[in-house]
C-alpha positions as CSV (number, residue, x, y, z in Angstrom):
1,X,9.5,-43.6,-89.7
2,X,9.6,-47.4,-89.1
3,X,6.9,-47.7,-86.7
4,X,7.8,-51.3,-85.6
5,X,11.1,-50.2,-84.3
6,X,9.6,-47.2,-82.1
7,X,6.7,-49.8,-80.9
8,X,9.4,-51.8,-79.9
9,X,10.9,-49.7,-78.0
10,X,8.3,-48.2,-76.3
11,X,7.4,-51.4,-75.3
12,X,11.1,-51.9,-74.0
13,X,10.9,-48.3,-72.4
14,X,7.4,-49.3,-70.5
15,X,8.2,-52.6,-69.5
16,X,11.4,-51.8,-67.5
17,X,9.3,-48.7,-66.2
18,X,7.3,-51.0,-64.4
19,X,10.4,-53.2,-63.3
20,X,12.0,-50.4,-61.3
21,X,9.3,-49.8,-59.5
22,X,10.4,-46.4,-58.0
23,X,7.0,-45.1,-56.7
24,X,7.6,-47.6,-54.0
25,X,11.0,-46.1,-53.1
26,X,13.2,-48.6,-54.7
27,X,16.7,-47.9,-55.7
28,X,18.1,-47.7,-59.7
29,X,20.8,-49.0,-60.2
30,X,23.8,-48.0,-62.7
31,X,23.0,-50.9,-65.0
32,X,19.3,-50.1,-65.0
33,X,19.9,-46.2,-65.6
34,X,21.9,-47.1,-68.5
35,X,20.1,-49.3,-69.9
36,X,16.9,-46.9,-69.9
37,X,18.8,-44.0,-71.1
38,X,19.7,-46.0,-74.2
39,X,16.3,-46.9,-75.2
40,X,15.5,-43.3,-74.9
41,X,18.3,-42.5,-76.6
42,X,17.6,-44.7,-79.5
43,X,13.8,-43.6,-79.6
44,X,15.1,-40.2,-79.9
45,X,17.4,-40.5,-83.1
46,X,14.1,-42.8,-84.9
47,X,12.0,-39.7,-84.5
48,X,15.0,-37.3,-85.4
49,X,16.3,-39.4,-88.6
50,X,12.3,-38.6,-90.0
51,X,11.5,-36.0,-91.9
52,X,9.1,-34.3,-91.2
53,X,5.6,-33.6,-93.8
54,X,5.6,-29.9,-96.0
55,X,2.9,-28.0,-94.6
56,X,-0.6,-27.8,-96.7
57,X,-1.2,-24.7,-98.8
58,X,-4.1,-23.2,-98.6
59,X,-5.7,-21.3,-101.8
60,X,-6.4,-17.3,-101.8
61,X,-10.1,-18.4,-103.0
62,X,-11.0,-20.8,-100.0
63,X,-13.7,-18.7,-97.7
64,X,-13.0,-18.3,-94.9
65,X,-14.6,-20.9,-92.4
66,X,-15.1,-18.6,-88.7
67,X,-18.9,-18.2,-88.6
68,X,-20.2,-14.7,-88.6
69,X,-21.2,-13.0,-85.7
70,X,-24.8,-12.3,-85.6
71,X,-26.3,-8.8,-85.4
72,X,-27.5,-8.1,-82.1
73,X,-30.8,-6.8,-81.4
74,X,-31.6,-2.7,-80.8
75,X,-31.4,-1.7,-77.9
76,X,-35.3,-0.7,-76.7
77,X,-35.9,3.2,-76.4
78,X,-35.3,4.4,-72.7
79,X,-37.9,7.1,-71.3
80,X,-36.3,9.3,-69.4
81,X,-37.9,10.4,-66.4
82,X,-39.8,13.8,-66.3
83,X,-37.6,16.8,-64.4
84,X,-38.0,16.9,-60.6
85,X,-38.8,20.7,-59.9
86,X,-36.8,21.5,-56.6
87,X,-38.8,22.4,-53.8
88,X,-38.4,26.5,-53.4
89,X,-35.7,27.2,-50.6
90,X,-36.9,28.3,-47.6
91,X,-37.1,31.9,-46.8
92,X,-34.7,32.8,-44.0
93,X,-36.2,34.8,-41.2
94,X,-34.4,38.4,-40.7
95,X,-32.1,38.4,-38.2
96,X,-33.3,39.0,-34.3
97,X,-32.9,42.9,-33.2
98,X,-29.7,43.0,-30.8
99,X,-30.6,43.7,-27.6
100,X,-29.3,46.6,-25.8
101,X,-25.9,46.1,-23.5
102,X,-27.0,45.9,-19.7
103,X,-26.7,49.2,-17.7
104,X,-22.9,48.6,-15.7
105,X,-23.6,47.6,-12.2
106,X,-22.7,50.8,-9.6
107,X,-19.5,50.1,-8.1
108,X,-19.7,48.7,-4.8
109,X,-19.1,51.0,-2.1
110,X,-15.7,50.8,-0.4
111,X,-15.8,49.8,3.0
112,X,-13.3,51.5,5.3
113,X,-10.6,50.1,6.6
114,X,-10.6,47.9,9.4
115,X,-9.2,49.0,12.7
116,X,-6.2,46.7,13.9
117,X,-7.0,44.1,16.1
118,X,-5.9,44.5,19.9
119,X,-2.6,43.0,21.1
120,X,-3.4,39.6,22.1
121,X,-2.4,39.4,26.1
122,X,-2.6,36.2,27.4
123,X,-4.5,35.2,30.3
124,X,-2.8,34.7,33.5
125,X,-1.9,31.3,34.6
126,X,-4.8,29.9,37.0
127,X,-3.4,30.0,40.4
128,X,-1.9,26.7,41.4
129,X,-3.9,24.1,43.3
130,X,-4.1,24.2,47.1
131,X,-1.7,22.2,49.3
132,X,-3.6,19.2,50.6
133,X,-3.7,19.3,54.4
134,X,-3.5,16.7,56.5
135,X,-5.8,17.0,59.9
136,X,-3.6,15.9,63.0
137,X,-4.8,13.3,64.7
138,X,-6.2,13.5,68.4
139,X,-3.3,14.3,70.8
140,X,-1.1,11.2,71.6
141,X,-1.4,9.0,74.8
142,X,0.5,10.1,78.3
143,X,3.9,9.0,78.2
144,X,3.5,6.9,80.9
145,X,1.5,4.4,78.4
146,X,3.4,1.0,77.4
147,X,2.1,2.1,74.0
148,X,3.9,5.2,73.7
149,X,7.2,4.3,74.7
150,X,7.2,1.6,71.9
151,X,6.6,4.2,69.5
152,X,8.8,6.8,70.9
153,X,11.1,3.6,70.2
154,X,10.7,4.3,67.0
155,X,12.0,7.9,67.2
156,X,15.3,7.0,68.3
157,X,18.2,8.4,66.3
158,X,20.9,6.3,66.0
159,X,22.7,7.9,63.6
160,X,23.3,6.8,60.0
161,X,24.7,3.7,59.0
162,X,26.5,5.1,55.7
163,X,30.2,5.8,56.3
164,X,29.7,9.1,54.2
165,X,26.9,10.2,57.2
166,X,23.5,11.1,56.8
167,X,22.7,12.5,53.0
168,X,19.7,15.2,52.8
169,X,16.2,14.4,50.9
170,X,15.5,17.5,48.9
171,X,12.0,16.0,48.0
172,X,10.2,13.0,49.8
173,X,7.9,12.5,46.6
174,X,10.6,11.7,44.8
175,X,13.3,10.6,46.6
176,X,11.3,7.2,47.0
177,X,12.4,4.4,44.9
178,X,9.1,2.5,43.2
179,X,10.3,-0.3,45.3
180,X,9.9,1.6,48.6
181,X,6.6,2.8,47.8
182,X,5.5,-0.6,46.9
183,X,6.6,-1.7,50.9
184,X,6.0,1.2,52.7
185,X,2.3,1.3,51.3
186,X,2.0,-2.3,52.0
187,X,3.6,-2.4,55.4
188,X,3.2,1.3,56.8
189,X,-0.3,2.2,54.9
190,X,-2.4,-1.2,54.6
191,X,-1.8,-1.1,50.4
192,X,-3.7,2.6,50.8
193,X,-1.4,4.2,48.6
194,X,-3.4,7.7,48.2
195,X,-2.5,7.6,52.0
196,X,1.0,7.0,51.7
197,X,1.0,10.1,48.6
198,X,-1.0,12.7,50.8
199,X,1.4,11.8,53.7
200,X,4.7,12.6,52.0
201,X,3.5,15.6,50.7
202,X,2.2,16.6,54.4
203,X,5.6,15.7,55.7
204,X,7.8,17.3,52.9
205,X,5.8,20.5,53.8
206,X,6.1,20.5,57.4
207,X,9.0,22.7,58.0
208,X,11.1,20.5,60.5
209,X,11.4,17.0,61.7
210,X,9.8,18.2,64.9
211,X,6.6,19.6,63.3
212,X,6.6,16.0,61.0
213,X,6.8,13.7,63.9
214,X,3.0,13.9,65.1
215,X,1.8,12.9,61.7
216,X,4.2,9.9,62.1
217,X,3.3,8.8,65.5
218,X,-0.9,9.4,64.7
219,X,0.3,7.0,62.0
220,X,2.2,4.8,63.9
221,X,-0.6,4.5,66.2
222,X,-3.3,3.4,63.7
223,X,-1.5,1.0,61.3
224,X,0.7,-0.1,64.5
225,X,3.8,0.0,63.7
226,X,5.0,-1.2,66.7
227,X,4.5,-4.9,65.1
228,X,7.5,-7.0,65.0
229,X,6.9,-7.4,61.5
230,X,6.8,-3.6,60.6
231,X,8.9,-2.2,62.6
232,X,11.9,-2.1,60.6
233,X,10.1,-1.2,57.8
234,X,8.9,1.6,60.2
235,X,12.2,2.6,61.2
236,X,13.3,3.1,57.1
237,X,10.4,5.5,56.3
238,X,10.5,7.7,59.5
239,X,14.8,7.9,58.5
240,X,13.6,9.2,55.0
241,X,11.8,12.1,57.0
242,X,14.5,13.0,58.9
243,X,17.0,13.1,56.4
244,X,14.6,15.5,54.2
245,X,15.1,18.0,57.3
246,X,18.7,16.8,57.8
């Protein structure tokens, strides 16, 4: 092989190696690839046009070179241990003696039957609470009194104002608007309003206007409502009693 011509071109082949420079990302150009492929190309026919050396033959009779393996050492005698004797097994003990089955418990006796309960019957309903009474007050003044004929003022009827005439109360307690019992108990009762409740029911268990109209002129007597300011206020409640007798 001439060895000139493949230093040469390895020299060529190095040389524009380090001219390209592509570790440093440059680009190849065409020119530049071609020209590397041909010195390749020409290195490649110098080493195929050589021919290659016959291969040495060796002789039958030439020993053999690999070094021989030395014999290794016996192996020492192993002792083996002396036999371990099991401890004996235990003995079991016998089996415990079954005890005898409890005696059965006696049947409990069997209670008779219980009698039915009584028919429940309510109580009777407590009797209702007693009317409250109202105690009249002492008799009223003569008639000759300036005092009594105000109040017998009071008493005069004159007649209903409604066009459809004088309606009937059933029930003073609660015939009374909350309004009404607000003023009467104000005006008529000096803001006692247990008063004013005890006296309605007095009056809407009196039987008549003419068995009410004491009560209302003991009342009129003490709260005076002969007052200019509670007179017409006056004249509105004792109208209520006489329409609940009407």
């Amino acid at each position: 092989m001439p060895q000139s011509s493949a230093d040469r071109l390895l020299s060529r082949i190095t040389a524009l190696h380090k001219s390209l420079q592509l570790d440093e990302g440059g680009q190849l150009s065409a020119m530049e690839r071609d020209l590397m492929l041909g010195y390749l190309r020409e290195l490649y026919e110098i080493y195929a046009e050589t021919t290659p050396a016959p291969p040495p033959a060796f002789s039958r009779s030439t020993p053999s070179l690999s070094p021989v393996a030395p014999t290794p050492p016996p192996a020492p005698p192993v002792t083996p241990p002396p036999p371990v004797t099991p401890p004996p097994a235990p003995v079991a003990p016998p089996p415990p003696t079954p005890a005898a089955p409890p005696a059965p418990e006696p049947a409990p006796p069997v209670a008779p039957p219980a009698p039915e309960p009584a028919p429940f019957v309510a109580p009777p309903p407590p009797p209702p609470p007693p009317m409250p009474t109202y105690t009249a007050p002492p008799a009223p003044e003569p008639e000759h009194s300036t005092a009594s004929r105000e109040i017998n003022a009071l008493f005069l009827d004159e007649g209903s104002a409604s066009p459809f005439g004088r309606q009937a109360l059933p029930d003073l307690t609660r015939g009374l608007t909350i309004n009404n019992r607000v003023l009467f108990a104000r005006d008529l009762f000096n803001q006692d309003t247990d008063l004013l409740n005890t006296t309605l029911r007095t009056l809407n268990s009196s039987g008549s206007f003419a068995a009410a109209r004491p009560v209302l002129e003991s009342l009129a007597r003490r709260f005076d409502w002969v007052d200019e300011s509670k007179r017409e206020t006056a004249g509105e409640f004792i109208e209520l009693v006489r329409r609940r007798y009407a």
